[in-house]
C-alpha positions as CSV (number, residue, x, y, z in Angstrom):
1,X,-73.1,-64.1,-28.8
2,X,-71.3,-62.1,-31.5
3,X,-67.7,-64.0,-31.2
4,X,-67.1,-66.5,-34.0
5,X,-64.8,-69.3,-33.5
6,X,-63.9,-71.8,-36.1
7,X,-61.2,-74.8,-36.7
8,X,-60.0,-76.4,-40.3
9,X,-58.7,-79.8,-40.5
10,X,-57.1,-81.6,-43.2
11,X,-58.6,-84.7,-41.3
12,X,-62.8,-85.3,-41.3
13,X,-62.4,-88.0,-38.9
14,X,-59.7,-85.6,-36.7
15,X,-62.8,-82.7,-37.0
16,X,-65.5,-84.9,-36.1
17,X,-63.4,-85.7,-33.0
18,X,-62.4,-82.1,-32.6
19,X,-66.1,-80.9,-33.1
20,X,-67.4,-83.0,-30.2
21,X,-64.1,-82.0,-27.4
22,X,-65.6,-78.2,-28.5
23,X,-69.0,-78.8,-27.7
24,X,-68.3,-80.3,-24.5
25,X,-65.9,-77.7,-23.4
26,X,-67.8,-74.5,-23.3
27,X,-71.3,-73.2,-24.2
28,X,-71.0,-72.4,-27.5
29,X,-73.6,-72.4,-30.6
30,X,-72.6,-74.8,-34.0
31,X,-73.0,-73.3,-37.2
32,X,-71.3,-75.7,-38.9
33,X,-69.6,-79.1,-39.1
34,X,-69.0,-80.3,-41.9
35,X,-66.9,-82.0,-44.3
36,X,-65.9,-79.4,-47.3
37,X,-63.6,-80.1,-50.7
38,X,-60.3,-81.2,-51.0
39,X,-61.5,-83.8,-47.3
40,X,-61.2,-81.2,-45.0
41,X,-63.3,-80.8,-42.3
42,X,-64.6,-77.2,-40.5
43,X,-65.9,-76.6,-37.4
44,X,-68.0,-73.1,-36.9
45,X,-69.1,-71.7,-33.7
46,X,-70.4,-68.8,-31.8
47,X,-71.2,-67.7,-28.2
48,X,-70.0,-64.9,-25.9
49,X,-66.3,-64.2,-26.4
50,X,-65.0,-66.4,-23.5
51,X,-66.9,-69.9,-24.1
52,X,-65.4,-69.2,-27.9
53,X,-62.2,-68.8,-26.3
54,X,-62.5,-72.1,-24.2
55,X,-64.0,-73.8,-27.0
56,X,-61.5,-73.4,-29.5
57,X,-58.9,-73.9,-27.3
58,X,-59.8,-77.7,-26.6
59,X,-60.4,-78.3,-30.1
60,X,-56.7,-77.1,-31.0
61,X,-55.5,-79.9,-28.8
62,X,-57.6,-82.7,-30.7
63,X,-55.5,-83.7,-33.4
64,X,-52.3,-80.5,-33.7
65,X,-51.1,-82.4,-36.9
66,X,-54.6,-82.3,-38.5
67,X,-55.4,-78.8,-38.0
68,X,-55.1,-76.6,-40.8
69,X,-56.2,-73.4,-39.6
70,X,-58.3,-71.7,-36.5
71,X,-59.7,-68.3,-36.3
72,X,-61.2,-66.6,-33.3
73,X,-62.9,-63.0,-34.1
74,X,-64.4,-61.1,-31.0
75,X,-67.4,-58.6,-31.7
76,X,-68.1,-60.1,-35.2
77,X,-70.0,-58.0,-37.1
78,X,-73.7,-59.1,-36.8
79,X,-74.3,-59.5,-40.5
80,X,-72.1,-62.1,-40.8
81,X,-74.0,-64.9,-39.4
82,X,-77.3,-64.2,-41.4
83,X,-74.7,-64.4,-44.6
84,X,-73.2,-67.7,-43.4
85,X,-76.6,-69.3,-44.0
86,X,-77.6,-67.4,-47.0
87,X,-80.5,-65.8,-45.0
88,X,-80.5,-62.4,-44.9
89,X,-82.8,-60.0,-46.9
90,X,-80.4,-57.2,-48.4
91,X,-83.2,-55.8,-50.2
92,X,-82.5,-54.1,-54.2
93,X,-79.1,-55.2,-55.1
94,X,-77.2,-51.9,-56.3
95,X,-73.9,-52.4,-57.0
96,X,-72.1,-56.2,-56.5
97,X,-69.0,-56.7,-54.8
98,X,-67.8,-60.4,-55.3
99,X,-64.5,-61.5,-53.5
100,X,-62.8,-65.1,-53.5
101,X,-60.5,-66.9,-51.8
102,X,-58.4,-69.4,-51.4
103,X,-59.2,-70.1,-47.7
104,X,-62.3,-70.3,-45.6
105,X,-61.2,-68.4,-42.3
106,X,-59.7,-65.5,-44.5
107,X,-62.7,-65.2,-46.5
108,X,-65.1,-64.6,-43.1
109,X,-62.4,-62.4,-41.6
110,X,-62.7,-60.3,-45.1
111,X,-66.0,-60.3,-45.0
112,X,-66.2,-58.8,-41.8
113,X,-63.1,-56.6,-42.8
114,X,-65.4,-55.2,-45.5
115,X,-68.9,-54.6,-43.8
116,X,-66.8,-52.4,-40.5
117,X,-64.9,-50.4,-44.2
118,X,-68.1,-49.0,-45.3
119,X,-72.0,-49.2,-45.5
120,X,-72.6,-52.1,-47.3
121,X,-75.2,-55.4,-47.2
122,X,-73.8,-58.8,-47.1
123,X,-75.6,-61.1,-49.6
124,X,-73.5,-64.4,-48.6
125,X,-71.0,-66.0,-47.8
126,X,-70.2,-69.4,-49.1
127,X,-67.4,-71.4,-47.2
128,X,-65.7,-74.3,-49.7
129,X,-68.4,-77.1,-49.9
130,X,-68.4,-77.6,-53.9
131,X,-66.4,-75.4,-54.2
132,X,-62.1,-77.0,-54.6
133,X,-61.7,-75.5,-51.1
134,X,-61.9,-71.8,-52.3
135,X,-64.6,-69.3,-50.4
136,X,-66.4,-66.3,-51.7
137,X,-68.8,-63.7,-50.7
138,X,-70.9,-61.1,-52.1
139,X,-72.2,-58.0,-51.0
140,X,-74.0,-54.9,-52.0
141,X,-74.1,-50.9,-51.3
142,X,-73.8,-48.1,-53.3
143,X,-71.1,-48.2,-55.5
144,X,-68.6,-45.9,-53.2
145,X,-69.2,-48.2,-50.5
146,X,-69.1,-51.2,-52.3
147,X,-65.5,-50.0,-54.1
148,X,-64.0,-49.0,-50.4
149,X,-65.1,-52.4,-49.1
150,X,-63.3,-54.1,-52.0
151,X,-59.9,-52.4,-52.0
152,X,-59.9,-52.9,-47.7
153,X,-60.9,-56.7,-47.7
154,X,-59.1,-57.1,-50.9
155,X,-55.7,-55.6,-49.4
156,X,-56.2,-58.1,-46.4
157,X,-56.5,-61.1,-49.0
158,X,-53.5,-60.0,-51.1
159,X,-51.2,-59.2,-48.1
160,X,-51.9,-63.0,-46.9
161,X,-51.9,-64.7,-50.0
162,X,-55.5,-65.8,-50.2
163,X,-57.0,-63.6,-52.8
164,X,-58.2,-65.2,-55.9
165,X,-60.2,-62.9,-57.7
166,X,-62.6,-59.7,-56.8
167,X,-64.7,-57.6,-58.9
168,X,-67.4,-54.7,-58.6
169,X,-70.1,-54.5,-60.6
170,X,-72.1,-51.3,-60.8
171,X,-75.4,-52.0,-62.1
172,X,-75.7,-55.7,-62.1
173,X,-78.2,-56.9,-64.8
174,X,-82.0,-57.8,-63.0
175,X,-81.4,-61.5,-64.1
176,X,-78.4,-61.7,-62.7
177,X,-78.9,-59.9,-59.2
178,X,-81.9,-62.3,-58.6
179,X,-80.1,-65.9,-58.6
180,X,-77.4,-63.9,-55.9
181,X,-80.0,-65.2,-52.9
């Protein structure tokens, strides 16, 4: 169950459509489905690699004109869905690593990018609702790590065009590090 699928439409009517041709073609788990800013709609979903495969698949052939984007990723690393919900327990935030982007499949492929770089915690990840369309995710480590996961997820971002702004902060102020969860 560690393969993440997900579909972007420019249509919320063409995604609700799209959402239930996925569900009915393979065995999959849904995160999300939901409509996000600038009326698109996203479709998230996880299962073993194959049903995410199938899934995906059938959804593409829902509405081609509507779809904006798709992503598939195989052996996603397993902090990533904890993140997606803003559930996991990272413990004493050390230093902050805050990347942004433009789009919402980049920004989970980053965020897995930069957990495989180094040995860092994923905070969150927040996909576009509220937010124009624009993604962003924040992590912690020790600095090192945190700097190494930056410049790797960061180069991804920049090569593709997505990135809209990343920072590192070393020693984020108390106040601040507790309104991160």
């Amino acid at each position: 169950m560690n393969c993440l699928g997900m579909l972007e439409y420019k249509s919320v009517s063409a995604g609700i459509k799209s959402c239930d041709t996925v569900l009915k073609a393979a065995n999959v788990k849904l995160l999300y489905s939901m409509p996000v800013c600038a009326g698109k709609y996203i479709i998230i979903v996880r299962g073993d690699t194959g049903a995410v495969y199938a899934a995906i698949d059938a959804g593409k052939q829902v509405s081609v004109f509507n779809l904006v984007d798709s992503i598939i990723i195989p052996n996603l690393h397993k902090d990533i869905f904890p993140a997606l919900t803003a559930s996991g327990n990272v413990g004493k935030i050390e230093a902050l690593g805050s990347v942004e982007s433009y789009s919402i499949a980049a920004t989970i492929i980053a965020a897995d990018i930069a957990l495989k770089t180094a040995d860092i915690r994923m905070i969150e990840i927040r996909i576009a609702k509220g937010l124009g369309g624009k993604s962003y995710f924040n992590f912690t480590g020790e600095v090192g790590a945190v700097r190494e996961s930056e410049k790797t997820c960061i180069k991804y971002l920049e090569d593709n065009g997505w990135l809209v702004y990343s920072c590192v902060i070393p020693n984020p102020h108390p106040s601040l590090a507790e309104k991160l969860y």
